[in-house]
N, C-alpha and C positions, 0 to 999 in steps of 0.2 A: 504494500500500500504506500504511494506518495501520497504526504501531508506535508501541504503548505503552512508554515506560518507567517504574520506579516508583523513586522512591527517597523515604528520611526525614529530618528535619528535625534538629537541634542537639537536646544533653540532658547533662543534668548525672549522668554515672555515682555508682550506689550512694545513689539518695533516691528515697525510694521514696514513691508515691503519682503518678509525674510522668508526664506523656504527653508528645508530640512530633506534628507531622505526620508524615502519609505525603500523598505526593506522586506524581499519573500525569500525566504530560503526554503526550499524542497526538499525533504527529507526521506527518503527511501529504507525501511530497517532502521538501522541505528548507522545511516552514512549521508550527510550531506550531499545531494546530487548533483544540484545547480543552488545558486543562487542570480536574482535578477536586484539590482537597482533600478528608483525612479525617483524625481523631485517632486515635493507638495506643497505649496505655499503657510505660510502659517498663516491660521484663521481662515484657511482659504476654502473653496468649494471644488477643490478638483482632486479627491483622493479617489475618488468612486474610478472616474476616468483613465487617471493615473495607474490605480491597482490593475484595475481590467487592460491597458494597453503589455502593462507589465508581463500579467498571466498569459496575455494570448499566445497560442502556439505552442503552450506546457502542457503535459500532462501528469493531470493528481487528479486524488482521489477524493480530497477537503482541503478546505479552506479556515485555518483557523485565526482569527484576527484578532490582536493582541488590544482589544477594545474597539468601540465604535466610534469613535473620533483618533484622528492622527496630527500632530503638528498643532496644538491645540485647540480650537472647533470645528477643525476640520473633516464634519461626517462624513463617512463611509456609507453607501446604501450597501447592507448585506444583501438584502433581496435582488439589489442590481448584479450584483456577483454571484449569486446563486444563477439568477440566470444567463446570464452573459456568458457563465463557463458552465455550466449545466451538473454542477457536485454540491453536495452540501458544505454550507459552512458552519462554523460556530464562532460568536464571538466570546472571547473568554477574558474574566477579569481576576484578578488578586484579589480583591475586594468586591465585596458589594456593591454593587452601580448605585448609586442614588441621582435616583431619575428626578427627585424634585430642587434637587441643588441645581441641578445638570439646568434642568427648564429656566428656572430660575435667571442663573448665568446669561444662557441664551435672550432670554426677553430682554437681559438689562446693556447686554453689548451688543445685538446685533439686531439691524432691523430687517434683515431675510428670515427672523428666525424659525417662525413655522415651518418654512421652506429646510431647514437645518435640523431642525424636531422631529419632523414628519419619518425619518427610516428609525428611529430612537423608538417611535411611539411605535411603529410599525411592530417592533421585533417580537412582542407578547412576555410570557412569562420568565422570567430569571429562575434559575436552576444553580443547586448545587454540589459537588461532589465531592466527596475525598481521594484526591489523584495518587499519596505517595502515605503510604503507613500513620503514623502518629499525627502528621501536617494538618495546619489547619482547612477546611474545605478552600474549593476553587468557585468563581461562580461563571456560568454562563448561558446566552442564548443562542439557542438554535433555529437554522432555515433548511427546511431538506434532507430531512432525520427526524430518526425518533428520538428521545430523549436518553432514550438506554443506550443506540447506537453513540449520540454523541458522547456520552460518560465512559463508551469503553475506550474511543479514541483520547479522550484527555486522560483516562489513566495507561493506557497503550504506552502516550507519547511523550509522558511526565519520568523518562528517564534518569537524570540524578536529583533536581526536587521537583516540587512539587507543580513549576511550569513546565508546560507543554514543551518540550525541545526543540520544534523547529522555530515557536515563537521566542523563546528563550535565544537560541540563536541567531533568529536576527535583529531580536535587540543589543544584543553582542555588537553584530556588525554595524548594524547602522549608528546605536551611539558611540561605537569606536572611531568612525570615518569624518563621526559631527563633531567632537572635541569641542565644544567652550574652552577660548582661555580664557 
């Protein structure tokens, strides 16, 4: 089974004009296959496009996104990625999502923000699991699976903790390439 993970790169909150990576690394077994870079604007509206041009011409099995926004508001439509590449994804968090800070934020920075809301609200119920022994649970949603299918894939893919490995991974890479001094 390839599983994709995505995650983004270092950025300096509140300047505007800045982009960051995004980052997928494909991950086949327990070996790195490929990995793909692509730029996202911070705050910006184009990870969806971004991811999707990224992924094209790959083949995996899932999609797991290392949350639904990347570069800081920058939403991701899961659902556009489910279908665009036609595999399930899951988005998966460390934490608990809190959808009413999340909204909150949105209303008070941005005035697209329904337009920003809308794949957030979309995604349904938050799920959680225990990926690695004693660790605390993981949480996340699912498009294109069932709930038990995604739970085996984030414990499958939770090889040394308790994150997913190929997300883990390319958060690796892409905050390593982004470097804040």
């Amino acid at each position: 089974m390839c599983i994709v993970g995505v995650e983004d790169g270092s950025f300096e909150a509140f300047k505007p004009g800045q982009s960051t990576l995004l980052c997928a690394v494909g991950v086949g077994g327990d070996r790195v296959e490929w990995v793909r870079l692509g730029r996202v604007s911070v705050d910006g509206r184009d990870s969806t496009d971004v991811l999707l041009g990224m992924l094209r011409d790959t083949r995996c099995d899932v999609v797991i996104l290392g949350g639904v926004s990347f570069a800081g508001f920058n939403v991701v439509d899961p659902h556009r990625i489910h279908g665009g590449l036609g595999v399930p994804v899951i988005v998966y968090s460390g934490e608990e999502p809190d959808n009413v800070s999340t909204l909150a934020a949105l209303r008070a920075h941005f005035p697209d923000w329904g337009e920003r809301w809308a794949p957030i609200e979309r995604l349904g119920d938050v799920y959680s699991t225990v990926t690695k022994g004693e660790s605390p649970p993981v949480f996340f949603e699912k498009i294109g699976c069932t709930r038990e299918w995604a739970e085996n894939v984030l414990r499958s893919s939770a090889a040394l903790t308790r994150i997913p490995e190929p997300v883990r991974v390319a958060g690796i890479i892409a905050r390593g390439l982004t470097r804040i001094a």
